[in-house]
N, C-alpha and C positions, 0 to 999 in steps of 0.2 A: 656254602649251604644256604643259599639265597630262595624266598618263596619256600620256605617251609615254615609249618608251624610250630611255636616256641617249644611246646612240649614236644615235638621234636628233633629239634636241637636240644633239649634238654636229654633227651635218649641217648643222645651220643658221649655224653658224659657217662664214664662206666668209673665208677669210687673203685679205689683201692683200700685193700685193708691195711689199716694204723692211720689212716688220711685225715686231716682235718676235709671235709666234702664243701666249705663254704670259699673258698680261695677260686675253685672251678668251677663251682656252682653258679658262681660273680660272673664266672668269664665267659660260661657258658649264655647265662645272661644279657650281659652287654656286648657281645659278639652279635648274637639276633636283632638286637634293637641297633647296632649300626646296619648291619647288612640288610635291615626292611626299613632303614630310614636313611637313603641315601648323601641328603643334604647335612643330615646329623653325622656321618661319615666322615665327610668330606672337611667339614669344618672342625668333626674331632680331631683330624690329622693335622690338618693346617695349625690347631692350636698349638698340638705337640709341638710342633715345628717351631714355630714361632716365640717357644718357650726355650727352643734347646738356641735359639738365635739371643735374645736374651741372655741366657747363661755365659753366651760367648763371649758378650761384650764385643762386638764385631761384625760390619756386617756378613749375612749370611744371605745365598741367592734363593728367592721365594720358591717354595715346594713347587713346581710343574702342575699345572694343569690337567684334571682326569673328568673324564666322565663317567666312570663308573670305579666303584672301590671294592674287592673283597677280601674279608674279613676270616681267617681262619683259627681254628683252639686246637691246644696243644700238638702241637706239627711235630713230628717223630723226624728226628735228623741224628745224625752219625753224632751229633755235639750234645746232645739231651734233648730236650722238649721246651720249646717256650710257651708260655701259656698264649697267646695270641700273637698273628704275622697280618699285618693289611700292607696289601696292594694297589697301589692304585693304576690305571689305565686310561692311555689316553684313548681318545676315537681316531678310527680309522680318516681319509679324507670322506669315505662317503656316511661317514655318522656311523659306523659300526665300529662294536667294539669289541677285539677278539684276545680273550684271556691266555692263548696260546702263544702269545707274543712277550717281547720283556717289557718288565712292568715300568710305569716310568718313577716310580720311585719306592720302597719297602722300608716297612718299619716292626720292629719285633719287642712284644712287651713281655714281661714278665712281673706278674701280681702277687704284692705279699698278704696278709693279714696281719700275722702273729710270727708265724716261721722263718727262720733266720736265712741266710742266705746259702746254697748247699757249695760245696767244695768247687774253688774255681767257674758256678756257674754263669758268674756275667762274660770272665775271658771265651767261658764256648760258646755262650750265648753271639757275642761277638765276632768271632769268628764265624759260623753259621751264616752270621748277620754279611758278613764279606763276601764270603762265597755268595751267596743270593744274589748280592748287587752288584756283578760281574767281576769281582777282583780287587784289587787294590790299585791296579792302572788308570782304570778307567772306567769306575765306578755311578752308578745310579744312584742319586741320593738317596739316602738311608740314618735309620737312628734306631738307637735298643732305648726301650724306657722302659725303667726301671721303676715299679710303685709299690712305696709301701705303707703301711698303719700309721706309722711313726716315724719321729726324725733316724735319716740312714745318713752315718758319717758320711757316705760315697757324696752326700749334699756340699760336704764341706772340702773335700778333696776325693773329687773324681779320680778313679782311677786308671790310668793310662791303659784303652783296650784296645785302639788301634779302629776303633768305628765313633762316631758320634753319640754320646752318652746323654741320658738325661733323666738324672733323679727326680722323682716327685712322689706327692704324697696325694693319698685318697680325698684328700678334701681340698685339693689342686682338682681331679675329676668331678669330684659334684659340683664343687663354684663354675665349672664349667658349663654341667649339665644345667642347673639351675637359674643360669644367667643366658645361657644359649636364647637368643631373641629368635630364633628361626620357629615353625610351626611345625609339629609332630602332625601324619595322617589320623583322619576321625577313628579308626580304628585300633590303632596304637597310643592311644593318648591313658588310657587305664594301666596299660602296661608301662609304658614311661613313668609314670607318678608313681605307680606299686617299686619300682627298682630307684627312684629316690628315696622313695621309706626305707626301701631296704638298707639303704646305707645308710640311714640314719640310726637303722635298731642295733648296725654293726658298729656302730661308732666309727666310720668313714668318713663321717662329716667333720666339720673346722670346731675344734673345741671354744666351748662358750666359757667353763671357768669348774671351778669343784663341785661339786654334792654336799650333800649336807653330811651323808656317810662317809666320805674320803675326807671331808675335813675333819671329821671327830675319832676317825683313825692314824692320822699323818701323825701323833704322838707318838704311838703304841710299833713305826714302822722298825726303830735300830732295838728294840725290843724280840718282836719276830723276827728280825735277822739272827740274832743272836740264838735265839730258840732252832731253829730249822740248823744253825752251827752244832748247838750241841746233840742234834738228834744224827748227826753223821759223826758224831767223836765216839769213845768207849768203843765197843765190843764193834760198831760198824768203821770206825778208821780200822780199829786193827784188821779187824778184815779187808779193808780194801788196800791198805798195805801189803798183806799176804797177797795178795791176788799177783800171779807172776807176770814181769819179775817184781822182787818184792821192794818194798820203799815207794815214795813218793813226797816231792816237797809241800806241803804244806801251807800251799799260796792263798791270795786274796779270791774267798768265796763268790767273793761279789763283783769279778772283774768281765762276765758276761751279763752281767745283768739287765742290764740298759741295752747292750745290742739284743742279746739272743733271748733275754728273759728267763735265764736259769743262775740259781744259785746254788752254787755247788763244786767241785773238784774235778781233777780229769788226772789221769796217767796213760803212759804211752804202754800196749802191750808187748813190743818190739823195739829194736833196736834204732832203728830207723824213725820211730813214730808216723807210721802209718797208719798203724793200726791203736785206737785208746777207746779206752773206758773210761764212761762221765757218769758219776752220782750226784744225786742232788734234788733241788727243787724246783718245777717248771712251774711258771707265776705268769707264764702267757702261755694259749691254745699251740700246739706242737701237730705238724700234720703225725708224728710218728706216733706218739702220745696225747690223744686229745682228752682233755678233761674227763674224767668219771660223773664229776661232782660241778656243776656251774659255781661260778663264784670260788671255789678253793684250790692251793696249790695240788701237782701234781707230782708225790714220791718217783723218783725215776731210778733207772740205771741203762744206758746206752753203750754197744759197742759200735765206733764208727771209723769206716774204711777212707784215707788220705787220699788214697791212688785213683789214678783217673779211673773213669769209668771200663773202657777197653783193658785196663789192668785189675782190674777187681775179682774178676773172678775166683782165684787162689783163695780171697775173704771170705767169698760166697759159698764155697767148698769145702773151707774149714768151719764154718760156722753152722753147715747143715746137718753135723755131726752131735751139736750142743741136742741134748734129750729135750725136746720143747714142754713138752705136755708135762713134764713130771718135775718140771724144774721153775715153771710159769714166764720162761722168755718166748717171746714170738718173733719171727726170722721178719724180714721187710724185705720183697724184692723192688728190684733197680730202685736204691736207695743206696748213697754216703753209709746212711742208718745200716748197719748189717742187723741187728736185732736192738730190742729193748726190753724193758718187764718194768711196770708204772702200776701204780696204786693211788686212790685219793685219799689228801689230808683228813677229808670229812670221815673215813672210816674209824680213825682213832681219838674222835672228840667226845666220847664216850668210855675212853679209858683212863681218866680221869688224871691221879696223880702216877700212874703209870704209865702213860701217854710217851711221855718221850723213852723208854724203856723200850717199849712194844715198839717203836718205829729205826731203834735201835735194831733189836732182833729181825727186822724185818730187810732191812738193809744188807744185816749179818749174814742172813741166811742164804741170798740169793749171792752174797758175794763170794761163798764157802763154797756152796757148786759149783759155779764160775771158777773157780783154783782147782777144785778137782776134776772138772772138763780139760782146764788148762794144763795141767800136769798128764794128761793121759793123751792128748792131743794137742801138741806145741804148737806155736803161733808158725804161717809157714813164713820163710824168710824171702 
């Protein structure tokens, strides 16, 4: 989508509902300022590159030569969607350059903010990424880059996907952009700086150190843990023990915390666990659940589907039977996510010393219909 104007490229971003919209709002973003800024392109790529050679500790043979690169969002393939795939292309011998031909090298990213990483999506990522680049024979170089907010264990032990991998983080991107010695056209120079701000209001940039308010809170934090504990115990465990089938162990609340950014429990609905439900609290932006309330956690409840995508549907069939409107879940298509139902912490800061009571009851009650859906409507096998 080259020679067109940003706001339209901004048009081809169509939001889905439950979405966090700033994950592809980014991508739609930086997607136009490579593809109207060639050389910026070209030396994005080579960075990548040149990053994931590094990582290897080994040498790795220089990205190929292109003279033109294009840049695509969200590409619809049999494996999901990546958020961004550049191509790069060499010229012809007489200086032409024809995109119809194979590329001399592809690279496939996939951008996080907040949102955890969805079931299996770097192995299909990866795969997708193979097929592109003629096979496993005899392949075009290629790499999937993976980026996110924050530290991603995959930094610490990449995972074996059978393509060239390579972790990094948001503030890997702007030390780039921002050190980039090359010269932006007079035209796009306003737009360049506005999408550095931008990453600066998202916190995409390289942390400089605490606030004055994170450090007059890091006391108060095994506190509110414990609090947000007891507002899922009483009347709301037991309910989400009933919830069929019934039981569940009573593990460490806090063992996503740091990857996914939720504190809270999970149970398998099925035998198999493919299928579970997750209670709890979301303390980072969730595309399925985005914040009510800036600044405060997110009351949640999720049911989410195991099984590849191509097998899902059986979830998606049982799950369009739950009574939406009268029960407050909302369904989420082509998502892990089969449905959700979130509420903001900030609505019960005004219920005083009945506060954790009420968010008791509120847990209780969506988990009580949930058992009575379940019971009327068995999970299918």
């Amino acid at each position: 989508m080259q020679d067109v104007s940003f706001f339209t490229r901004l048009s081809s971003y169509s939001p889905r509902a439950g979405r966090n919209p700033r994950e592809d709002f980014f991508t739609e973003a930086l997607a136009w300022l490579l593809n109207n800024e060639p050389n910026l392109a070209i030396a994005y790529a080579q960075h990548m590159w040149s990053l994931s050679a590094e990582s290897a500790d080994r040498p790795i043979e220089p990205l190929p030569e292109v003279a033109t690169i294009e840049v695509e969002t969200q590409v619809v393939a049999n494996e999901g969607r990546p958020d961004m795939v550049m191509r790069g292309y060499a010229a012809d011998e007489d200086g032409r350059t024809r995109r119809s031909k194979t590329p001399a090298w592809i690279m496939a990213f996939e951008h996080k903010l907040d949102a955890g990483e969805g079931t299996r999506q770097l192995h299909r990522y990866a795969c997708y990424l193979c097929t592109e680049a003629g096979g496993r024979s005899d392949p075009i170089p290629h790499m999937l880059v993976y980026i996110t907010r924050y530290h991603n264990p995959n930094s610490d032990n990449p995972p074996d996907l059978g393509a060239p991998f390579q972790p990094l983080r948001w503030r890997d991107v702007y030390n780039f952009l921002t050190s980039w010695d090359g010269s932006v056209q007079e035209q796009n120079k306003l737009y360049f700086s506005e999408l550095i701000k931008f990453m600066e209001e998202q916190d995409m940039a390289p942390v400089t150190g605490f606030s004055p308010f994170q450090l007059a809170t890091i006391g108060e934090i095994n506190k509110t843990l414990v609090l947000m504990d007891e507002c899922m115990s009483g009347l709301a465990w037991e309910a989400f023990l009933n919830v069929p089938p019934q039981g569940c162990d009573r593990n460490n609340p806090g063992g996503h915390l740091y990857t996914y950014g939720y504190f809270g429990y999970g149970k398998k609905l099925d035998q198999e666990a493919k299928l579970r439900l997750y209670i709890g609290f979301g303390l980072q932006e969730e595309e399925e659940y985005p914040r009510s309330h800036k600044g405060y956690p997110e009351l949640f409840l999720t049911i989410e589907s195991d099984l590849k995508k191509a097998d899902r549907q059986k979830h998606y069939d049982w799950i369009k039977e739950l009574p939406m409107e009268t029960t407050g879940w909302r369904s989420i298509d082509d998502s892990p996510t089969l449905a959700c139902v979130h509420t903001s912490l900030a609505n019960y800061t005004s219920h005083g010393e009945h506060q954790i009571d009420q968010i008791q009851n509120w847990f209780a009650g969506h988990l009580r219909r949930l058992s009575i859906y379940i019971k009327a409507h068995p999970v299918p096998l």
